[in-house]
LODO-840991 format. One record per residue (C-alpha): residue number from 1; x, y, z. Coordinates in steps of 0.25 Angstrom, whole numbers, plus 2048, in hexadecimal, padded with zeros to 3 digits. Each point is the difference from the previous one (the first is absolute). Example, Ala and Ser with C-alpha at 12.3 -4.5 7.8 and 13.67 -1.06 7.14 Angstrom:
# residues 2
<pos->1, X->831, Y->7EE, Z->81F>;
<pos->2, X->806, Y->80E, Z->7FE>;
This chain:
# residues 284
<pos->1, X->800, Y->800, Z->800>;
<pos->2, X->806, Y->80D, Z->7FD>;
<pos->3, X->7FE, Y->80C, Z->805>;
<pos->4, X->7FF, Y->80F, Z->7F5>;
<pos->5, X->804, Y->80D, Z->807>;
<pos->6, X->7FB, Y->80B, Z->7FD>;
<pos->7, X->807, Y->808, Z->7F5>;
<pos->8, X->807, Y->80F, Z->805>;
<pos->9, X->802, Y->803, Z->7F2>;
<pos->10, X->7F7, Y->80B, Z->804>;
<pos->11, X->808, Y->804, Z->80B>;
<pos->12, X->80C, Y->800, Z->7FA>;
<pos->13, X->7FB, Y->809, Z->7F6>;
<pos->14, X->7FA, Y->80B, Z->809>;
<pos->15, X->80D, Y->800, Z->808>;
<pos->16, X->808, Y->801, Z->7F3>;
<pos->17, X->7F7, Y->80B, Z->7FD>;
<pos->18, X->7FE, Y->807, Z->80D>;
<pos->19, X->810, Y->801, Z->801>;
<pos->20, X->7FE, Y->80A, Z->7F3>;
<pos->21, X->7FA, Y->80A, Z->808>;
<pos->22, X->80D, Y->806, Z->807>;
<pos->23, X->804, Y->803, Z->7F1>;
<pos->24, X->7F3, Y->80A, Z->7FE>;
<pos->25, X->804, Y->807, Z->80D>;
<pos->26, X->80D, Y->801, Z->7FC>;
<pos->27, X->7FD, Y->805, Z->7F2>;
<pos->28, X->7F6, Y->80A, Z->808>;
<pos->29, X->80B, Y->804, Z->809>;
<pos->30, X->809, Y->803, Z->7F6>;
<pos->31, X->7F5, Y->808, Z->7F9>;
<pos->32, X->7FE, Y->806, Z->80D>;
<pos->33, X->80E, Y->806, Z->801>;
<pos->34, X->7FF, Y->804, Z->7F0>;
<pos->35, X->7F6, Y->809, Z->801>;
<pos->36, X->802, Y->805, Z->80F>;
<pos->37, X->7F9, Y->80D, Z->7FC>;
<pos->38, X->7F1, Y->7FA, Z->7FD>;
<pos->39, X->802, Y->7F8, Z->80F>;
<pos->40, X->804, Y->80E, Z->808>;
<pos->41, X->7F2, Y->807, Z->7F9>;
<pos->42, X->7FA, Y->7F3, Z->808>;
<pos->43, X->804, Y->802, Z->80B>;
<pos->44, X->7FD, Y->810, Z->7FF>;
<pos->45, X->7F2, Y->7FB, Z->7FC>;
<pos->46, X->7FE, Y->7FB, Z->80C>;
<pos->47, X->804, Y->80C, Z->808>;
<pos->48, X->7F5, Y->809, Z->7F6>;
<pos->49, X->7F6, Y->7F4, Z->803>;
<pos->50, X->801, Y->803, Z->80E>;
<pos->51, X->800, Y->810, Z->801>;
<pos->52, X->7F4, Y->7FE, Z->7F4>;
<pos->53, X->7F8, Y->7F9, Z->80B>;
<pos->54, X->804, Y->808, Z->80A>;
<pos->55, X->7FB, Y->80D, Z->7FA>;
<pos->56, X->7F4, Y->7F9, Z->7FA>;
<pos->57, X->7FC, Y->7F9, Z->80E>;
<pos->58, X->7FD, Y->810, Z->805>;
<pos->59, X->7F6, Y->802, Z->7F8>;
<pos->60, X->7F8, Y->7F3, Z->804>;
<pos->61, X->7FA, Y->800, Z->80C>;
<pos->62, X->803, Y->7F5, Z->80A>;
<pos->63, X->7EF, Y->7FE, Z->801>;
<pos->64, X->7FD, Y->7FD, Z->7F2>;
<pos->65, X->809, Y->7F2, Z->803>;
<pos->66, X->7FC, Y->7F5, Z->805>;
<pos->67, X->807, Y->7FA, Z->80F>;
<pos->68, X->80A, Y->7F6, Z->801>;
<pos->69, X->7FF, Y->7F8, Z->80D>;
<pos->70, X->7F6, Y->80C, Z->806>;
<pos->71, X->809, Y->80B, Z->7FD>;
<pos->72, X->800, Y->80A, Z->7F6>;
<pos->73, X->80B, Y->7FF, Z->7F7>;
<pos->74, X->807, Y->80C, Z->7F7>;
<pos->75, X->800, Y->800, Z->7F0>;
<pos->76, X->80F, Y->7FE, Z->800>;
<pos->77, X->7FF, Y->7F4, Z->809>;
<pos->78, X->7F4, Y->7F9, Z->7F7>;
<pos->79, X->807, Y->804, Z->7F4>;
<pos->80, X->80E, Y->7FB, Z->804>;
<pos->81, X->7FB, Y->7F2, Z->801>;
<pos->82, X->7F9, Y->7FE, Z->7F3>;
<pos->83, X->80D, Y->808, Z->7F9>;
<pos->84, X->807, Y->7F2, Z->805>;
<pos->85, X->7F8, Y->7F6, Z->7F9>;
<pos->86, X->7FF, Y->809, Z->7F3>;
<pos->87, X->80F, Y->7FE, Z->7FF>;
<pos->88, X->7FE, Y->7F1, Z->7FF>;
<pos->89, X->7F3, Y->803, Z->7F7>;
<pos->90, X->80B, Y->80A, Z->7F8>;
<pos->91, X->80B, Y->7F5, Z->800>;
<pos->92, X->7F6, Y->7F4, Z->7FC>;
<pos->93, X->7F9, Y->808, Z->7F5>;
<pos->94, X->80D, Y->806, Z->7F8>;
<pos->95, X->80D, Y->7F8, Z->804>;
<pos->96, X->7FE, Y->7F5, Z->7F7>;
<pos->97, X->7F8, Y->807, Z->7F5>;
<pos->98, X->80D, Y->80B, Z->800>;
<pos->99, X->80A, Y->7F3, Z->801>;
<pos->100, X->7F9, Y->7FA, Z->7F3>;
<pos->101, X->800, Y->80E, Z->7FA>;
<pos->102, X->80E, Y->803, Z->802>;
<pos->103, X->805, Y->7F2, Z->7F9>;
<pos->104, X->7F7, Y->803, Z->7F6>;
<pos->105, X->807, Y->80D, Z->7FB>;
<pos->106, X->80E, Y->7F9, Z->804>;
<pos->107, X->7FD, Y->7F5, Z->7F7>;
<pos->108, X->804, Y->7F6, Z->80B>;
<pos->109, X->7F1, Y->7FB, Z->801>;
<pos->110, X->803, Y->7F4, Z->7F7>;
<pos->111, X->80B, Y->7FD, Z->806>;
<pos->112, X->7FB, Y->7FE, Z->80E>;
<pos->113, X->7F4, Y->7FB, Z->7FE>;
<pos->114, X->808, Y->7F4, Z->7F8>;
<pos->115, X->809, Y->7FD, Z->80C>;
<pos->116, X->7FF, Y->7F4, Z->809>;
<pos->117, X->7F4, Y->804, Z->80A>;
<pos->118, X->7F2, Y->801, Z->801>;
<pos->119, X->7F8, Y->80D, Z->7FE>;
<pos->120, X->7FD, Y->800, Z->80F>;
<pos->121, X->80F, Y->802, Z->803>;
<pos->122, X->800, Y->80A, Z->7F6>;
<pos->123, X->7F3, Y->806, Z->806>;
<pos->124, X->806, Y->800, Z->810>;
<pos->125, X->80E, Y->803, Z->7FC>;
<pos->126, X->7FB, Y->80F, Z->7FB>;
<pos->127, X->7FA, Y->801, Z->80D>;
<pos->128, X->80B, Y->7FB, Z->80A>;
<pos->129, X->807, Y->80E, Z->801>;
<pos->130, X->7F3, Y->807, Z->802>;
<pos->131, X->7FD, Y->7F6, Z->80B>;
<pos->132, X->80B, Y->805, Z->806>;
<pos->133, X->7FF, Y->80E, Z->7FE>;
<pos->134, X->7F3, Y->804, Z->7FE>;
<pos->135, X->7FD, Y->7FC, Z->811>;
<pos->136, X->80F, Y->808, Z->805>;
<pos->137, X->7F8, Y->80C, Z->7F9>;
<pos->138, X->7F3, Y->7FE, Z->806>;
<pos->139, X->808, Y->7FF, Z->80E>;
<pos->140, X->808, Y->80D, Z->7FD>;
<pos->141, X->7F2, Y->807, Z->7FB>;
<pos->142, X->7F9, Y->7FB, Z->80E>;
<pos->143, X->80D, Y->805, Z->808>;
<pos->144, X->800, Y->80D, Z->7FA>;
<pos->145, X->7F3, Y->800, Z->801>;
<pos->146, X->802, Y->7FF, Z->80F>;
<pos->147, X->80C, Y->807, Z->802>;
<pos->148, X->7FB, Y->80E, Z->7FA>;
<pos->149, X->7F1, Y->801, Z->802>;
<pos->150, X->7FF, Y->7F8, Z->80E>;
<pos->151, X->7F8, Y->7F3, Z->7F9>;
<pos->152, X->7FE, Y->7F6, Z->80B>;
<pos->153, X->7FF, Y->7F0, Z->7F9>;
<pos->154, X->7FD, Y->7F5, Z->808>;
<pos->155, X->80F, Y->7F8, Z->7FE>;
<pos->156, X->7F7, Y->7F4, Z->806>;
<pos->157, X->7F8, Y->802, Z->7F3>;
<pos->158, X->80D, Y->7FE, Z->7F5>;
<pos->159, X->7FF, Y->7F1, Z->802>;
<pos->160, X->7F1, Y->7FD, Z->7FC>;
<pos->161, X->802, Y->80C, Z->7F6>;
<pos->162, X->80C, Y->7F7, Z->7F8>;
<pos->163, X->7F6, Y->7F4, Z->801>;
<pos->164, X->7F5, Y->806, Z->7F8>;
<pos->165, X->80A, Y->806, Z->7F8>;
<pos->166, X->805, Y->7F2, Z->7FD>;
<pos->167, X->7F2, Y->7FB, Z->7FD>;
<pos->168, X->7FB, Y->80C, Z->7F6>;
<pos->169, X->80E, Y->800, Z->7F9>;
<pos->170, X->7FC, Y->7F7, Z->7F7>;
<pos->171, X->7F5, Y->806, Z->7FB>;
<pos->172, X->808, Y->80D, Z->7FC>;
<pos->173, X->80A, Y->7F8, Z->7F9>;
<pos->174, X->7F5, Y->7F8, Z->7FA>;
<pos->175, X->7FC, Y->80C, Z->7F9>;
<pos->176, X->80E, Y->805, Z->7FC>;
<pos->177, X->801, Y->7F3, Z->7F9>;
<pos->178, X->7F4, Y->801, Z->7F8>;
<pos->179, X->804, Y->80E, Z->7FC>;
<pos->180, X->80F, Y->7FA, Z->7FD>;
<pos->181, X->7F8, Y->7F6, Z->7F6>;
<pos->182, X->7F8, Y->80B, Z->7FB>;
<pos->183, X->80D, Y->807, Z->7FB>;
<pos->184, X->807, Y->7F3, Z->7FD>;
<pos->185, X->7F4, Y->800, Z->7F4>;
<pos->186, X->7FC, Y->80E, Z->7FD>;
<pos->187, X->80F, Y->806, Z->802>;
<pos->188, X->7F9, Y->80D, Z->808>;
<pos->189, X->7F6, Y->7FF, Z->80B>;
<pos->190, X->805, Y->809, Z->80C>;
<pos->191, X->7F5, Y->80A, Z->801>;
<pos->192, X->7F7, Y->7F3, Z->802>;
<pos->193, X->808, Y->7FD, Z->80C>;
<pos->194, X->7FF, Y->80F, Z->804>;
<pos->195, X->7F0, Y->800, Z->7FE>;
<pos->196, X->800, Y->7F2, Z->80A>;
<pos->197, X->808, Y->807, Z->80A>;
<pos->198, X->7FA, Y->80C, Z->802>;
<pos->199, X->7F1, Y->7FA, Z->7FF>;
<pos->200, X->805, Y->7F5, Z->80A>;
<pos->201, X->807, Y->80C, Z->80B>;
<pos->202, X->7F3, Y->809, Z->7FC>;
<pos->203, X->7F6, Y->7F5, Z->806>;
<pos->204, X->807, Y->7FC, Z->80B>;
<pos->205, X->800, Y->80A, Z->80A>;
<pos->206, X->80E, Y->804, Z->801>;
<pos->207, X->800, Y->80D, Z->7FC>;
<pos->208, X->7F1, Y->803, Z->807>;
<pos->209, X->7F6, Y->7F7, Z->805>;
<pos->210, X->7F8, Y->7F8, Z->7F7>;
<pos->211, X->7F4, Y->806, Z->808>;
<pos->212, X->800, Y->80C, Z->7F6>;
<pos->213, X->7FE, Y->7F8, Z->7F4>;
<pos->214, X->7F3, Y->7FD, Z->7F9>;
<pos->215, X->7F9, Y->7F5, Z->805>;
<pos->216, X->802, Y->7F6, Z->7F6>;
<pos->217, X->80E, Y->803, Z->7FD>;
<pos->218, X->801, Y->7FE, Z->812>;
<pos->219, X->7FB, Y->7F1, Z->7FD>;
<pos->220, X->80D, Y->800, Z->7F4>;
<pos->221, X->80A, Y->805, Z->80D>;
<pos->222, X->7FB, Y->7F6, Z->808>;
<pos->223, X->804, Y->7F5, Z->7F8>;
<pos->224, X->80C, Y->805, Z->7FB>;
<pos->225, X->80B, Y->7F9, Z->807>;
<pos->226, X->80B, Y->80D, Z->803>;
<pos->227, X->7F4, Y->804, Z->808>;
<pos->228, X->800, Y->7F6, Z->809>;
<pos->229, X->80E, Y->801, Z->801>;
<pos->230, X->800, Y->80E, Z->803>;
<pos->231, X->7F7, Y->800, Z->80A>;
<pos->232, X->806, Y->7F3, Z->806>;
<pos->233, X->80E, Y->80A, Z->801>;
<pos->234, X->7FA, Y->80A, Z->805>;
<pos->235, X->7FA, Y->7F9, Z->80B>;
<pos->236, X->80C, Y->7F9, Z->803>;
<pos->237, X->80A, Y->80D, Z->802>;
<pos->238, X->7F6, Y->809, Z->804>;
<pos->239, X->7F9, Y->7F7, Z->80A>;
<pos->240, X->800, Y->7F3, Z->802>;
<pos->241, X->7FD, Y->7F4, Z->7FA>;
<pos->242, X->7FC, Y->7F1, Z->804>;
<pos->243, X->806, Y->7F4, Z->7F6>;
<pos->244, X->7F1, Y->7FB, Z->7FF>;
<pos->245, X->7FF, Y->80E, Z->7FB>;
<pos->246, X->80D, Y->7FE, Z->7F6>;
<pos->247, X->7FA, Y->7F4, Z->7FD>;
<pos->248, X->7F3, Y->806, Z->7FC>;
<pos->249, X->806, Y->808, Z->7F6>;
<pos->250, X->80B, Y->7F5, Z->7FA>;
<pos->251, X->7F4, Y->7F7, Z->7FD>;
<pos->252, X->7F9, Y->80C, Z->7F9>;
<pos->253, X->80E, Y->803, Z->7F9>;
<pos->254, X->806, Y->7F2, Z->7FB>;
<pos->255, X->7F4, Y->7FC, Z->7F7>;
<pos->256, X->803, Y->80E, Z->7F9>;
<pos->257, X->810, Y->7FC, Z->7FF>;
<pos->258, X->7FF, Y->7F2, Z->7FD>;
<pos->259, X->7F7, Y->803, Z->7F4>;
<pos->260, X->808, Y->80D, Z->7FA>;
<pos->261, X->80C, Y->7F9, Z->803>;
<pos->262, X->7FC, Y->7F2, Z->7F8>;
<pos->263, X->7FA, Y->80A, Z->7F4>;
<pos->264, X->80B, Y->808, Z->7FF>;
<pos->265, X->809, Y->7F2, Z->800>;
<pos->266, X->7F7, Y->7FC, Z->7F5>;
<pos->267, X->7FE, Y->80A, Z->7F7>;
<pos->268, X->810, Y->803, Z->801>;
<pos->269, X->802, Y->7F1, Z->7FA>;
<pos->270, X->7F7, Y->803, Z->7F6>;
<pos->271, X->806, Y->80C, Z->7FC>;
<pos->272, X->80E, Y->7FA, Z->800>;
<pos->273, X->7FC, Y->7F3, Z->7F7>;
<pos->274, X->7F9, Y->80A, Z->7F7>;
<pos->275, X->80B, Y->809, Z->7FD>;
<pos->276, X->809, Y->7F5, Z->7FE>;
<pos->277, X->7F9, Y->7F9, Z->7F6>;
<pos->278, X->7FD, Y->80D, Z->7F9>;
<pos->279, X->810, Y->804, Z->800>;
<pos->280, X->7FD, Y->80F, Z->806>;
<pos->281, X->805, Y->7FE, Z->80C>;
<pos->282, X->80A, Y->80B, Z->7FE>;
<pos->283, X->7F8, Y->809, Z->7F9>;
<pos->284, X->7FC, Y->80D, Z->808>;
C-alpha cells in the first residue's frame, strides 16, 4: 500500500514568487532617491493638509458633528481620522494603475509581464513600497497633527485601527487592480480611477457627515464600505471601541474585499491573456 503526499508545487511557486518582492521595493527605492524632489513636495503636503484642516476646522462648529464616546469632537479631529484611510483608499486606487502606466510608456511592459511570476506577484510587488510607506506617512500626519494643534488620539485605539485597516485593504487594491486591467486594455483610464475615488470619499462621510446627503444617496454611504471603515477609525481613536464592535465592522467590510479583490484578479487575467494573444501589449 502506498501512500501519495500532497504536491508543494504550489508552495514552491509562491515562495519562488513572494521572494521577487524585495526586487520591487528596491527598484522603488531607488526611484525614490532618483526623483527625491517629487518625495520632499509629499512630505510638504502633508504639512499643507494639516494647517488646511486647521483653518477650515474654525469655520465649522463643533455642534453641527456628531459625538465620539459622548463627547463633542473638533473638525480637525473628525477629519484627521478619515484623511488616514484616504491614503490607503489613494495608495489602493492609483499605485498599481500608475506602475502599469509607467512601463507602458518605458516600454518594459512586455518584458515584465513575460518574466517568470504570476500577475498577482506582479500585482503585490507594486504595492509592497506603499505598504511600507503609505502607514509612516499616516503616523507622521496623526503626530503632527497632534504635535501643533493639540489633537488627543486614543493610542489604545491604533491597534483595532491596523485591524480594520487589514480587512478593508483589499478591497482598495481590488479596485486598483481593475483600474490596472482597464489601462492594461484601453491604454488610458486615470480619470475613471479619479471619478471612483472622489465618489467613493464623497459618500463616506470623511469629509462631512453622511447626514447632510439626500436620502437615497445616505442608503448609498451606508453601504459603501470606506464608511464603515471611517467611522469604525474614528470610534477607535477618538473614543473607544470594543472588538465585538471591530468585528462588526470587519464582517460588514470582508464580503466587500473579497469580492473587489477576486474581480480585479479576474479581469487583470483576462486582460493580460487578451493583450498577449493580440500582440499589443507594448503598445500605449
Amino acid at each position: 500500500m502506498s501512500v501519495t503526499l500532497p504536491s508543494t508545487g504550489r508552495w514552491d511557486a509562491f515562495r519562488e514568487d513572494f521572494a521577487k518582492a524585495p526586487a520591487f521595493l528596491r527598484r522603488d527605492l531607488i526611484s525614490l532617491f532618483s526623483y527625491r524632489i517629487a518625495y520632499l513636495t509629499d512630505w510638504i503636503n502633508i504639512v499643507v493638509q494639516v494647517f488646511l484642516f486647521y483653518f477650515v476646522s474654525m469655520l465649522v462648529p463643533p455642534d453641527r458633528l456628531p459625538t465620539y464616546g459622548g463627547e463633542q469632537v473638533s473638525y480637525l479631529e473628525y477629519v484627521a481620522v478619515a484623511l488616514t484611510l484616504t491614503s490607503f483608499v489613494q495608495a489602493g486606487l492609483g499605485r498599481l494603475i500608475a506602475a502599469i502606466r509607467n512601463e507602458q510608456l518605458m516600454g518594459t511592459l512586455e518584458s515584465l509581464m513575460v518574466a517568470p511570476m504570476s500577475p498577482e506577484m506582479l500585482q503585490f510587488g507594486s504595492m509592497v513600497y506603499d505598504l511600507i510607506y503609505v502607514p509612516l506617512r499616516t503616523a507622521i500626519f496623526l503626530i503632527l497633527v497632534s504635535v501643533l494643534f493639540g489633537v488627543q488620539f486614543n493610542v489604545a485605539g491604533l491597534v483595532p485601527t491596523s485591524v480594520i485597516f487589514v480587512f478593508f485593504m483589499p478591497f482598495m487594491w481590488g479596485l486598483g487592480i481593475l483600474s490596472a486591467a482597464a489601462v492594461l486594455t484601453f491604454k488610458r483610464g486615470a480619470g475613471v480611477v479619479g471619478i471612483v475615488g472622489t465618489v467613493l470619499t464623497f459618500t463616506s462621510g470623511a469629509y462631512f457627515p453622511i447626514s447632510y446627503l439626500p436620502p437615497w444617496l445616505q442608503w448609498v454611504a451606508e453601504w459603501n464600505p470606506i464608511t464603515v471603515a471611517v467611522e469604525a477609525s474614528r470610534q477607535a481613536l477618538l473614543a473607544t471601541i470594543t472588538w465585538a464592535e471591530v468585528g462588526e465592522a470587519v464582517a460588514l467590510i470582508v464580503p466587500f474585499s473579497i469580492a473587489s479583490l477576486a474581480a480585479g484578479v479576474a479581469a487583470f487575467r483576462l486582460a493580460m491573456r487578451r493583450e498577449r494573444r493580440r500582440g499589443t501589449m507594448s503598445l500605449y
